[in-house]
C-alpha positions as CSV (number, residue, x, y, z in Angstrom):
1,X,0.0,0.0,0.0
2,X,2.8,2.4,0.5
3,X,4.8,1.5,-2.2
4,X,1.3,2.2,-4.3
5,X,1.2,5.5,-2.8
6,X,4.8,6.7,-3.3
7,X,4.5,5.4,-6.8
8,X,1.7,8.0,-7.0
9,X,3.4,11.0,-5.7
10,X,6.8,10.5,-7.8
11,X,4.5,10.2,-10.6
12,X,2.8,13.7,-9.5
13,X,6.4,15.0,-8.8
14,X,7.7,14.1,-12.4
15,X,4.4,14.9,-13.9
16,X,4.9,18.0,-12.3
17,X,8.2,18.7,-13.4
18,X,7.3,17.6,-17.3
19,X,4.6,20.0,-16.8
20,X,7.1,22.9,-16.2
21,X,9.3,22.1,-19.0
22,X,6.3,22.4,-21.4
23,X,5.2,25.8,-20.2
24,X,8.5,27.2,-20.0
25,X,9.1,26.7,-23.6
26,X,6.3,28.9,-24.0
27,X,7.1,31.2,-21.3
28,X,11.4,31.2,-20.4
29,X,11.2,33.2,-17.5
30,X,9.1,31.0,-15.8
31,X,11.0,28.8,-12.8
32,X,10.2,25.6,-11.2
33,X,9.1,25.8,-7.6
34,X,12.2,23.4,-6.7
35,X,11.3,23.0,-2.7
36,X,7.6,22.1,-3.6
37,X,8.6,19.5,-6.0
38,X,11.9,17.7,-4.0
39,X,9.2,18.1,-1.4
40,X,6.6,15.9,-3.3
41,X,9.4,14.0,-4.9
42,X,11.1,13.4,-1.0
43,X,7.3,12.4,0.6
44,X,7.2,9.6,-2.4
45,X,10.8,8.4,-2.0
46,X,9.9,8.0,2.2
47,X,6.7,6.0,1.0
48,X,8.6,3.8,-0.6
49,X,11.4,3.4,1.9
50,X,8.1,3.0,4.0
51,X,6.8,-0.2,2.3
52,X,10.1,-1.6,1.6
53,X,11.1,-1.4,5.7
54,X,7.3,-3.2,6.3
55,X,8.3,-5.7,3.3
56,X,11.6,-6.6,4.8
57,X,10.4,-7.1,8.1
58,X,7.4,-9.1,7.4
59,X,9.9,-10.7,4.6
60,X,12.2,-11.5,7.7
61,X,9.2,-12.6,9.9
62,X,8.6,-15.0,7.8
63,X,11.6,-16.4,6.9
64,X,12.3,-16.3,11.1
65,X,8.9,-18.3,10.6
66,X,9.8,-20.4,8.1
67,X,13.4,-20.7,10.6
68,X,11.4,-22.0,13.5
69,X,9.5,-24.2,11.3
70,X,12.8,-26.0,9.9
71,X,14.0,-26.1,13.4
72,X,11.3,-27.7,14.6
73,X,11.2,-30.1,11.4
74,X,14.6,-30.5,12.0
75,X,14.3,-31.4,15.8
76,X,11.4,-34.1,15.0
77,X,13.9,-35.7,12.6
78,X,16.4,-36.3,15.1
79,X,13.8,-37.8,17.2
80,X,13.1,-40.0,14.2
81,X,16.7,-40.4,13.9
82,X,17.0,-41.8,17.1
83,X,14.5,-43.3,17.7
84,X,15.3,-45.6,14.2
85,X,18.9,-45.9,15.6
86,X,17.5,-47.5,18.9
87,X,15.2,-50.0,16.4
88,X,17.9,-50.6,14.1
89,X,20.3,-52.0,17.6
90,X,17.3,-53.7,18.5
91,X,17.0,-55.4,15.3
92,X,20.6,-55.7,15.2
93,X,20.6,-57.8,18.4
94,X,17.8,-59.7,17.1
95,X,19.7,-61.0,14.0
96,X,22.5,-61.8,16.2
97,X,20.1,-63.8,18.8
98,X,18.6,-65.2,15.3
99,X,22.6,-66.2,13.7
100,X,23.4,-68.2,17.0
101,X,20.3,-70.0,17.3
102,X,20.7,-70.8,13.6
103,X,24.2,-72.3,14.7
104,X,22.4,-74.2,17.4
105,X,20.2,-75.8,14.7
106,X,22.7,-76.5,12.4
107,X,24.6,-77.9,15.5
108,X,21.6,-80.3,16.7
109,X,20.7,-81.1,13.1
110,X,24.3,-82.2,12.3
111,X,23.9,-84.1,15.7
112,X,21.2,-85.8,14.5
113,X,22.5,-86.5,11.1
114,X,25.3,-88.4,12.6
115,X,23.0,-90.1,15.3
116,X,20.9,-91.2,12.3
117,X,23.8,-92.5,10.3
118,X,24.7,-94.5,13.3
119,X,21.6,-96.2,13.8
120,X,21.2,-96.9,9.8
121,X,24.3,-98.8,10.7
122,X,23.0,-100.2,13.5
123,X,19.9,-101.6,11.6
124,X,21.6,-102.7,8.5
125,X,23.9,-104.5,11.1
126,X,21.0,-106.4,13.0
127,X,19.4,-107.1,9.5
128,X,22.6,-108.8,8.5
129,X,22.4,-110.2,11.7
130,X,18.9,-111.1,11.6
131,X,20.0,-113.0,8.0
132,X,22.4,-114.9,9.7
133,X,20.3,-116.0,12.6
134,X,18.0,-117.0,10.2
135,X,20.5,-118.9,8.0
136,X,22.0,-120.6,11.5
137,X,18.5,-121.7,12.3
138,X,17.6,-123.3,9.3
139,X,21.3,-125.4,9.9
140,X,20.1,-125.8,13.0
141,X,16.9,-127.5,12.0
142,X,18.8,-129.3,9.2
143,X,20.8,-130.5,11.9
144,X,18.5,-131.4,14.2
145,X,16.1,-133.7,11.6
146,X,19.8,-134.9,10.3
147,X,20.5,-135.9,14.1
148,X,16.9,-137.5,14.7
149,X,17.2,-139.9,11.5
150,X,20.4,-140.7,12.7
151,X,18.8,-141.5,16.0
152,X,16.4,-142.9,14.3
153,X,18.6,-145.2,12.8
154,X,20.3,-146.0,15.6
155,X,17.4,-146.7,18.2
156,X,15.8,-148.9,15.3
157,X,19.6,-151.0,15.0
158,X,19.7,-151.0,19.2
159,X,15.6,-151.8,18.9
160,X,16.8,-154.6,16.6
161,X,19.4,-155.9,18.5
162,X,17.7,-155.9,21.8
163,X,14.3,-158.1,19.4
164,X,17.0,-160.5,18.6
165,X,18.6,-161.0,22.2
166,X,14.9,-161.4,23.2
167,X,13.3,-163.5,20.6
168,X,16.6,-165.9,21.4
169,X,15.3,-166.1,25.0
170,X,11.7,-165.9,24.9
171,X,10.5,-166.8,21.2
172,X,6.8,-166.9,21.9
173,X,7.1,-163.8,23.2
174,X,8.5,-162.4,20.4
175,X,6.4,-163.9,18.1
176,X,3.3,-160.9,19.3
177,X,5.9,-158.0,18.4
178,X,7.4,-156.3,15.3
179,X,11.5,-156.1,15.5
180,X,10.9,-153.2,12.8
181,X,8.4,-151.0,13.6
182,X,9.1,-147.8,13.3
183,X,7.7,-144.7,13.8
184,X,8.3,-141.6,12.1
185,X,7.0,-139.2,14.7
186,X,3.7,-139.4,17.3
187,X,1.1,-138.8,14.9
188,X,2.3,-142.8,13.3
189,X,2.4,-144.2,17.0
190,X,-1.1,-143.0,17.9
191,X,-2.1,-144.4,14.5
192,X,-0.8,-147.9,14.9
193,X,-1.8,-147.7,18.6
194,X,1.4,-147.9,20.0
195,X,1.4,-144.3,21.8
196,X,2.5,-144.2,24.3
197,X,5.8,-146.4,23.5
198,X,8.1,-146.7,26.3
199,X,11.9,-147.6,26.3
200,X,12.6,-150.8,25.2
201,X,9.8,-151.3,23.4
202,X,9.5,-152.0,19.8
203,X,9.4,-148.6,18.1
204,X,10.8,-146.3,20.6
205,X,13.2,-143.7,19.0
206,X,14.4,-141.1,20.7
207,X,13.2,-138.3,18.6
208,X,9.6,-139.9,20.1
209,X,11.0,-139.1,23.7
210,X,11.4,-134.9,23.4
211,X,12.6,-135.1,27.2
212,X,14.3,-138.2,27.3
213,X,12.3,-139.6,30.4
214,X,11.8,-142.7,28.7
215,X,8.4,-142.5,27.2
216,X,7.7,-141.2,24.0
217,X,4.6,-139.8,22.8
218,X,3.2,-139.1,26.0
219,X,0.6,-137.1,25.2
């Protein structure tokens, strides 16, 4: 608004002065009034010093303003600042928590790898052993039938030779038993009624007598 105004009167004061200089070409002895117009010329000049002093301080009001306002931005993002620092040590110690239970695991797993390897061992061991158990039971029972014929064999030659010394001594005896009867197991006694055969009688075996006691085919 003052600035407007001073604009004004320099105008007037140079309008003024142009105005002279055209009527003194007409009239040379006329003379410009020089206090009135420095005086109009001076009031405009002060109303634009005027404005300018209200421009620069509201210009430096502002930009104090527009100071505070960047200080106080400025403050908030130290705050921030911080306050993503403390997160960011905080996450920090996290990861390290998270690295050294991750070592753990890969610890306890490679634990457990090992433990498994071991006991994969262990069962392809007992499997092999399990295969040769199996393979010493089935000589076993090879064995065993092999040692019951031959048991076999020899109760029926000691059955024999016991028929013989008794048929020599007592030959109507004798004459009401078989010298080779023979039984393959108990089912064959029961059938031919001879269950159950004791010792020294015709058929006995000892496969017949499981606990050697004597009497075969108890039961």
């Amino acid at each position: 608004m003052f600035a407007a105004i001073g604009l004004l009167i320099i105008l007037y004061s140079l309008g003024y002065l142009i105005y002279h200089f055209i009527k003194k070409i007409s009239n040379k002895e006329r003379h410009i009034s020089k206090k009135v117009f420095f005086l109009i010329l001076g009031i405009g000049i002060i109303f634009l010093i005027i404005d300018s002093e209200f421009a620069a301080s509201g210009k430096l009001v502002q930009v104090m303003n527009e100071n505070n306002e960047l200080i106080e931005k400025n403050e908030d993002l130290i705050i921030k600042n911080e306050k993503i620092t403390d997160e960011n040590k905080e996450l920090e110690k996290q990861l390290k928590d998270l690295i050294t239970s991750k070592s753990e695991i890969e610890d306890q797993l490679n634990e457990a790898k090992k433990q498994y390897s071991k006991l994969n061992e262990q069962v392809k061991s007992n499997k092999e052993l399990k295969n040769e158990i199996k393979e010493l039971n089935v000589k076993i029972d090879k064995l065993t039938n092999e040692n019951a014929s031959l048991q076999s064999s020899l109760d029926i030659q000691s059955t024999n030779k016991s028929s013989n010394s008794y048929n020599n001594t007592n030959s109507n005896t004798s004459s009401n038993f078989s010298t080779s009867a023979y039984y393959k197991n108990c089912t064959a006694a029961k059938e031919a009624g001879a269950a159950p055969v004791y010792k020294g009688d015709p058929g006995y075996a000892r496969h017949l007598d499981r606990d050697g006691d004597g009497v075969g085919c108890e039961s």
